[in-house]
C-alpha positions in Angstrom: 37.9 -16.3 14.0 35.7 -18.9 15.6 35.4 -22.5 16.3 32.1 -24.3 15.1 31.3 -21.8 13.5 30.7 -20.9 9.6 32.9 -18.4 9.7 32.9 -17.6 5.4 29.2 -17.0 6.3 29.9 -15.0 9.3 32.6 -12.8 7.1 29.8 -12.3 4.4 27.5 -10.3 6.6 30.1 -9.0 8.1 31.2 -7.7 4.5 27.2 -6.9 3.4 27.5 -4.3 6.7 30.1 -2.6 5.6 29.2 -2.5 2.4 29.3 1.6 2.1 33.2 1.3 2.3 33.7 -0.3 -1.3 32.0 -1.0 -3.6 34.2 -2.5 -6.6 34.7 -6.1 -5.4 34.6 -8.5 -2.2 36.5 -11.5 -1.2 36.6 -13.6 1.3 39.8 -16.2 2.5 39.3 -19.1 4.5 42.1 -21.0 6.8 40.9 -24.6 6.5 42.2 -27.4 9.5 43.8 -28.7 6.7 46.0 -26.2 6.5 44.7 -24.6 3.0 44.3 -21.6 2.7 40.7 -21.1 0.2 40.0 -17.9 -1.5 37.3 -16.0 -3.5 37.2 -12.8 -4.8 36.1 -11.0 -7.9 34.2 -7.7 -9.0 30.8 -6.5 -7.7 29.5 -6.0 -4.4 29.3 -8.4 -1.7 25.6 -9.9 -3.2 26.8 -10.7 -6.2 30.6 -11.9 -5.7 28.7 -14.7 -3.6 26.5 -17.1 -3.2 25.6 -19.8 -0.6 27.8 -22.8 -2.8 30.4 -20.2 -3.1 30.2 -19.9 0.9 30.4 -23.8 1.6 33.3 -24.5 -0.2 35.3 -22.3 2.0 34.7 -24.6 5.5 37.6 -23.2 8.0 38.1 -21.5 11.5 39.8 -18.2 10.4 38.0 -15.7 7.7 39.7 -12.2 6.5 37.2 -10.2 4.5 37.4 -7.5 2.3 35.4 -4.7 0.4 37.7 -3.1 -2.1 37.1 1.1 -3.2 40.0 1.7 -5.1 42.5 4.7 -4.0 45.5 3.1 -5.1 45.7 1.0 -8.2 43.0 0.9 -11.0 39.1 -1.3 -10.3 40.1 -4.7 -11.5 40.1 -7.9 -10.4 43.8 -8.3 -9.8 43.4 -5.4 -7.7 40.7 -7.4 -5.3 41.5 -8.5 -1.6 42.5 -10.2 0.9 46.6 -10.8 -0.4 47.2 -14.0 -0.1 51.0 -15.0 -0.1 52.9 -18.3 1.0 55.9 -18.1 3.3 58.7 -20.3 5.1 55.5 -20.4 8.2 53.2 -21.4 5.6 50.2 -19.0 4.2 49.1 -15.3 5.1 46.1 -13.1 3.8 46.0 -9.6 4.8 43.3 -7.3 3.8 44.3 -3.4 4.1 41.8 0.1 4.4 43.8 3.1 4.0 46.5 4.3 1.5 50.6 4.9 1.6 51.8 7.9 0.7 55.1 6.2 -0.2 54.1 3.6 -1.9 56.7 4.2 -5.1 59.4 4.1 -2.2 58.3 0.7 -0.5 58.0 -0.6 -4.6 61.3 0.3 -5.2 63.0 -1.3 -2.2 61.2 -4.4 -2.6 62.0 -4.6 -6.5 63.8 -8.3 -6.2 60.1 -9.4 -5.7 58.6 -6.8 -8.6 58.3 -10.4 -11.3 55.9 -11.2 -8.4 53.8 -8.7 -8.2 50.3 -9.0 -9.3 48.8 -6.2 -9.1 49.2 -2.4 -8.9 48.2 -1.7 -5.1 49.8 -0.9 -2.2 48.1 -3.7 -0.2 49.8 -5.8 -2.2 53.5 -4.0 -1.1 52.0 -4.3 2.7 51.6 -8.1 2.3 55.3 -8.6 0.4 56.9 -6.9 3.1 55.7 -9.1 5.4 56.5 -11.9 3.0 60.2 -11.1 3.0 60.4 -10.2 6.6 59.0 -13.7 7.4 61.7 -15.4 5.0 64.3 -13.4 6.4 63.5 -15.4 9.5 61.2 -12.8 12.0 58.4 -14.8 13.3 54.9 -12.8 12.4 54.7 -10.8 14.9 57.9 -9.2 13.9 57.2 -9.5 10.3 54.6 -7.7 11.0 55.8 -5.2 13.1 58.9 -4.5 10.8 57.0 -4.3 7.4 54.5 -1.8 9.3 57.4 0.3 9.8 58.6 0.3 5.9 54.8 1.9 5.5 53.8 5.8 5.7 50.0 6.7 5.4 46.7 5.4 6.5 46.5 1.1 7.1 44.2 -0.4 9.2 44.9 -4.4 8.6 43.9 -7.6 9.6 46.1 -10.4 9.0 45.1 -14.6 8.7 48.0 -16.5 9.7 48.9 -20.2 10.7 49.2 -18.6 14.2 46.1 -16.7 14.8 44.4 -13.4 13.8 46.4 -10.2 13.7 45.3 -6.3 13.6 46.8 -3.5 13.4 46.8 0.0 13.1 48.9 2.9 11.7 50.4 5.2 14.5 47.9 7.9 13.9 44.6 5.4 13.6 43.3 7.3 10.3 41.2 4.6 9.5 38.5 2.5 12.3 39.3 -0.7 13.7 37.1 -2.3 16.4 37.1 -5.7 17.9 34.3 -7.8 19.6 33.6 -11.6 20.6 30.9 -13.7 19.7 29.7 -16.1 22.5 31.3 -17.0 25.6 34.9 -14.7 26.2 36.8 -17.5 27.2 35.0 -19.5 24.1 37.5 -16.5 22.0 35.7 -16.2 18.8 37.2 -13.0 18.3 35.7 -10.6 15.4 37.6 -7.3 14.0 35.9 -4.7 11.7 36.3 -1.5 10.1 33.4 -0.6 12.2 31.1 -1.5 15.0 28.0 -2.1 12.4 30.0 -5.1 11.2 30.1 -6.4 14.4 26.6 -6.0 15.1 25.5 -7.7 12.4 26.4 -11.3 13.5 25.5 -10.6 17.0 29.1 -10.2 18.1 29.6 -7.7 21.3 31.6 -4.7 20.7 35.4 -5.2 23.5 37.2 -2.2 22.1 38.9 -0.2 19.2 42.1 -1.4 17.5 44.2 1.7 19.3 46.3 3.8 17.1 50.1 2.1 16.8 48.2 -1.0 18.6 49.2 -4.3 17.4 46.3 -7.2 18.4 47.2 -10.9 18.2 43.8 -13.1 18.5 45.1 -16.8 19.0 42.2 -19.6 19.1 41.1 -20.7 22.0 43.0 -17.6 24.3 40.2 -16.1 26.1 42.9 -12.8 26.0 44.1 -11.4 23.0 48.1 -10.2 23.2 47.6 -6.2 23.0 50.8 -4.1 22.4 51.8 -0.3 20.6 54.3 -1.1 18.0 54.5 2.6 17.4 53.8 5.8 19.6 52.4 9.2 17.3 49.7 11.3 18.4 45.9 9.9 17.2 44.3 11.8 14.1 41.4 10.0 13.1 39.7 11.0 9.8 37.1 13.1 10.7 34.7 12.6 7.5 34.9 9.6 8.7 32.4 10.6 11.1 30.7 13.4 9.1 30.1 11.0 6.3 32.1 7.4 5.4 31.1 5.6 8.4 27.4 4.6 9.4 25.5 6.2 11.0 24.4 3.3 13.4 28.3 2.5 13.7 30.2 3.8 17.2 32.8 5.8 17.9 33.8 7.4 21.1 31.4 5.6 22.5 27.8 6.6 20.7 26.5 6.4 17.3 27.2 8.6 14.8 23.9 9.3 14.4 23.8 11.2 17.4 27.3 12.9 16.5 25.7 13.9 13.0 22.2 15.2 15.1 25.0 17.4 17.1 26.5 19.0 14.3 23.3 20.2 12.3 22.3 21.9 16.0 25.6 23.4 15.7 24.8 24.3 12.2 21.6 26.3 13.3 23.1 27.8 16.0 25.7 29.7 13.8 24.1 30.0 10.2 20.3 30.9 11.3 18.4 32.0 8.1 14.2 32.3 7.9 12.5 29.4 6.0 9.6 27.2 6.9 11.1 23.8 6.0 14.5 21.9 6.8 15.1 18.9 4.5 18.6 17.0 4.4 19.8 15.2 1.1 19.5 11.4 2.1 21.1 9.5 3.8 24.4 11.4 5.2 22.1 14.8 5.4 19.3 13.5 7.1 20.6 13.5 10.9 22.0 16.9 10.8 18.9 18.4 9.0 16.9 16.7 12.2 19.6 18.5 14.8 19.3 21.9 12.3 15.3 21.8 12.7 15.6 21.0 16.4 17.6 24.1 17.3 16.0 26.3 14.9 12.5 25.6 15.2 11.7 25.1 11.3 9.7 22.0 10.9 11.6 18.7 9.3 9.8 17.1 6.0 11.4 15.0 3.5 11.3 16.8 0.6 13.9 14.1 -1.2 13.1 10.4 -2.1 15.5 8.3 -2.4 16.3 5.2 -4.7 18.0 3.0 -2.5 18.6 0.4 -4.9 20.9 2.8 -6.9 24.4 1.0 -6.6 27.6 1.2 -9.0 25.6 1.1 -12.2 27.2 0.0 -15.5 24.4 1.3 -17.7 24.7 5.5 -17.8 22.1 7.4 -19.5 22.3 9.2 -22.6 23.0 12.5 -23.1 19.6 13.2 -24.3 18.6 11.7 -21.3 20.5 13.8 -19.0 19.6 16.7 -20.6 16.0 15.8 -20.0 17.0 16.0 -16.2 17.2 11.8 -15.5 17.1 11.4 -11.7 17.9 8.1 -10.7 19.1 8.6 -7.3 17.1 11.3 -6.1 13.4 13.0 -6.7 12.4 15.9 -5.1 8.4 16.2 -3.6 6.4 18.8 -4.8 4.0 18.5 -2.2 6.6 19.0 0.8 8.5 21.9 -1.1 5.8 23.9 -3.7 5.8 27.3 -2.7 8.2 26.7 0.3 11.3 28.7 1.8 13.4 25.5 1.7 16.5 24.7 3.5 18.7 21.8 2.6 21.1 19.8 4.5 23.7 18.0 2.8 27.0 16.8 4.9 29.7 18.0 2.0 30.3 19.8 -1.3 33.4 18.3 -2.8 32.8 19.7 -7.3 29.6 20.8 -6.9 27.8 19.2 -9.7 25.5 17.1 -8.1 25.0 20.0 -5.7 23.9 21.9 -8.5 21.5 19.9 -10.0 20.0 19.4 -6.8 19.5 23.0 -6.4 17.9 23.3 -10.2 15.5 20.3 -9.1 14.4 21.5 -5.8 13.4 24.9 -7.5 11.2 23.1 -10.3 9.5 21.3 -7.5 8.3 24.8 -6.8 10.7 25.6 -3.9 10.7 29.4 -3.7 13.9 30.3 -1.6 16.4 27.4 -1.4 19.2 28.2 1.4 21.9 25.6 1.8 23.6 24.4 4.3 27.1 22.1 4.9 27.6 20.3 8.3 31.3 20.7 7.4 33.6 23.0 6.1 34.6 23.7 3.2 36.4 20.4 1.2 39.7 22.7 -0.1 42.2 19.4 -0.1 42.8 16.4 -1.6 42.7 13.3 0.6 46.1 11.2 0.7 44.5 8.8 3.4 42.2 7.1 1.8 39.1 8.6 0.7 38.9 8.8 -2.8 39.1 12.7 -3.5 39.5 14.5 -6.7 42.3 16.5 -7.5 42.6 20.4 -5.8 41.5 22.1 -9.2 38.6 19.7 -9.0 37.7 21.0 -5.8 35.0 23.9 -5.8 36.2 25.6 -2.3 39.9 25.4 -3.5 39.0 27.4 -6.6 35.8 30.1 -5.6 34.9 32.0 -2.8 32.0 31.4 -0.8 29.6 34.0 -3.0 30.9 32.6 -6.1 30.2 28.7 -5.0 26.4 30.3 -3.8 26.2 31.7 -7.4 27.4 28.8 -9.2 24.6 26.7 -7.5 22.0 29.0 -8.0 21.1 29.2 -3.8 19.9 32.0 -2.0 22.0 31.7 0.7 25.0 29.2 1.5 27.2 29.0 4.3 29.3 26.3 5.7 29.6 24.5 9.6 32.8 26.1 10.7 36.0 23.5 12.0 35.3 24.4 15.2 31.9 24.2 15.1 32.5 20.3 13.9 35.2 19.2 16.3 32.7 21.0 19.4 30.5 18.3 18.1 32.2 15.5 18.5 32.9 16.1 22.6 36.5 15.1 21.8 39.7 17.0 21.9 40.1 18.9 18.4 43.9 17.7 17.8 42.4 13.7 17.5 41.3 14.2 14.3 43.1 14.5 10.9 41.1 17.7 9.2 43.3 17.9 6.3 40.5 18.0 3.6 39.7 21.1 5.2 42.5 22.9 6.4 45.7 21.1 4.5 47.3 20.0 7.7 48.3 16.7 6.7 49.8 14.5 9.9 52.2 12.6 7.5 54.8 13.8 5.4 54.8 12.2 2.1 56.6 12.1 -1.3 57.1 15.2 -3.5 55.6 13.4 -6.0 52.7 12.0 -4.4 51.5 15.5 -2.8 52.2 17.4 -6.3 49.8 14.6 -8.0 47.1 16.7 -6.2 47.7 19.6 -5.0 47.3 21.7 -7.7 46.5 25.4 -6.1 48.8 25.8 -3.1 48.5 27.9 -1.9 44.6 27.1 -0.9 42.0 29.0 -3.0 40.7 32.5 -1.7 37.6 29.9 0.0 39.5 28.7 2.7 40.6 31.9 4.1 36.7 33.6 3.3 34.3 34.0 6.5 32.3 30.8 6.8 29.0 32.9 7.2 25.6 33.0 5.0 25.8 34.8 1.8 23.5 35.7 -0.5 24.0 34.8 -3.6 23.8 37.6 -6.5 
């Protein structure tokens, strides 16, 4: 939100930083002095959605941005964001990260408006809530307020209106949501983002995180923003958030994950010692807790993985022949780092254990000859409702084996796992600010029958969550 500014351009880089959160297609919406409200969106990432001539026919002060990864409703177009919707206080576009748990519920109360409908998410049902709470005659804060309260589960929004910028987060902040300025404060060319890295990008100064239950309402040209809670619950932000989703160069509690990710891999060494003579971590998410792992334990850090970093979504999959043949095409192992090497490997999760696998199988024909991995998190035995993108529980190798039996099904010599405590140490904060449900099955929100039988599909949890998280060989 800025005057003078280009602020479609500004929301573009703000979208190519965050880029990691979604993947499946970008748009942009533009509040024009003319009152218009101009919109583009389609499939793709950021890059190829637009262009520069795309970028100047969307002149305006106000710009909502969003990166879709679908957790509700399938990867097509219809399915892009922002929302935009008209009302009796003229146009809105809200662009949502998270996911409702009782989505089917808010669909069904707002079935007078179903012929409307034009897609299958529940961003959508955020944006017609507020919709009919605007035509029932609130003005938008209210709307806004009210249609947060129809909503359970995880929604960080930011919402363009006639009257200024709004964010917002659910009571329990699942999902990030930072604010900065650009310029002068009292010039108030406020910015919001997912995350910090966003901000940083267009050379906007980080002022604070969207609290959780806070409502913000940025007005142009109001050096202060109006700050409020329009709900009171205790904080449980998503921890793989900061094992994994977020950047590593993005903040939270004030430092970089980075550093948080270097903490946990000391952690890691500290309780899992094992012999070797290399660390290596599986790039990127790995890399910073294989650096804390070597630190503590002495072993010498190489980089025994390349990576291609221009591996994206890919439309073009190999054959099966090809496969077979052992295609790599987003990582090679070196077989000068790891021939004849007692290797340890870093990565920050096992969710099926395919790719886990094959990594193992690759790092061995490279002429590793002991391969000991290592998790800087525990074991995945749930299903995320909140937003990232998990399979099913019978999908989910910890939910289904024991620790030995995952070690043997990779083919490692020795596996063990960063215990919870061991992660929430890490992170210097108090251990109940964090939703750990993918671990432990503690889910802060209560949600539809329904929904939680869609993907819980072993409670109770496998025989792996209740196993010692300690080394084990493998048979």
């Amino acid at each position: 939100m800025a005057d003078q500014q280009p602020v479609a351009n500004l929301a573009y880089f703000g979208l190519y930083a965050l880029q990691h959160r979604g993947q499946e297609s970008a748009g942009i919406a533009v509040f024009g002095e003319d009152r218009q409200v101009r919109l583009h969106k389609d499939m793709g990432l950021v890059s190829q959605v637009f262009d520069q001539d795309v970028l100047e026919r969307l002149p305006g002060f106000l710009a909502i941005g969003h990166n879709r990864y679908s957790t509700t409703g399938s990867s097509k177009v219809c399915n892009a964001q922002p929302v935009l919707l008209n009302t009796r206080l003229g146009p809105f576009a809200l662009a949502h990260n998270g996911n409702l748990v009782n989505a089917a519920e808010l669909r069904h109360d707002l079935a007078d408006l179903a012929s409307e409908l034009t897609s299958t998410t529940d961003s959508e049902l955020i944006a017609f809530a507020v919709q009919q709470a605007v035509d029932g005659g609130l003005d938008w804060d209210g709307a806004i307020r009210q249609a947060a309260g129809r909503c359970r589960g995880a929604f960080s929004l930011v919402i363009g209106t006639p009257d200024g910028l709004f964010a917002l987060r659910d009571g329990h902040g699942i999902r990030p949501l930072v604010f900065g300025h650009l310029g002068e404060t009292h010039q108030a060319q406020w910015v919001v983002s997912s995350e910090t890295c966003g901000l940083d990008i267009i050379g906007a100064g980080f002022d604070d995180d969207v609290q959780p239950g806070e409502i913000i309402h940025f007005r142009q040209g109001d050096p202060t923003p109006l700050r409020s809670r329009w709900i009171e619950e205790p904080a449980k932000l998503c921890v793989f958030e900061m094992i994994y989703f977020a950047r590593p160069d993005s903040r939270f509690f004030g430092e970089s994950l980075y550093s948080y990710r270097v903490r946990i891999g000391e952690v890691l060494a500290r309780e899992t010692p094992v012999d070797a003579d290399i660390v290596i971590g599986v790039p990127d998410s790995g890399i910073p807790a294989a650096i804390g792992y070597s630190q503590v334990s002495g072993i010498p850090f190489g980089d025994g993985l390349i990576k291609n970093r221009y591996v994206g979504r890919t439309f073009i999959q190999p054959t099966q022949a090809m496969r077979e043949a052992g295609i790599r095409v987003k990582l090679n192992p070196l077989p000068d780092v790891l021939a004849g090497k007692r290797v340890v490997v870093i990565d920050d999760s096992i969710v099926r254990g395919t790719t886990s696998r094959k990594l193992v199988a690759a790092l061995r024909d490279a002429g590793a000859t002991e391969v000991h991995m290592r998790i800087s998190s525990p074991p995945v035995t749930h299903p995320c409702f909140y937003g990232i993108d998990t399979d099913t529980q019978d999908q989910l190798i910890a939910a289904r084996l024991t620790l030995e039996e995952i070690a043997a099904h990779l083919g490692v010599d020795s596996l063990a796992y960063l215990s919870k405590e061991g992660m929430v140490e890490a992170a210097q904060a108090h251990s109940g600010h964090f939703c750990t449900a993918c671990f432990d099955g503690a889910y802060p929100i209560e949600m539809d029958e329904s929904v939680r039988s869609s993907k819980l599909m072993l409670e109770p949890a496998g025989l792996a969550a209740r196993r010692r998280l300690v080394a084990a060989a493998a048979p």
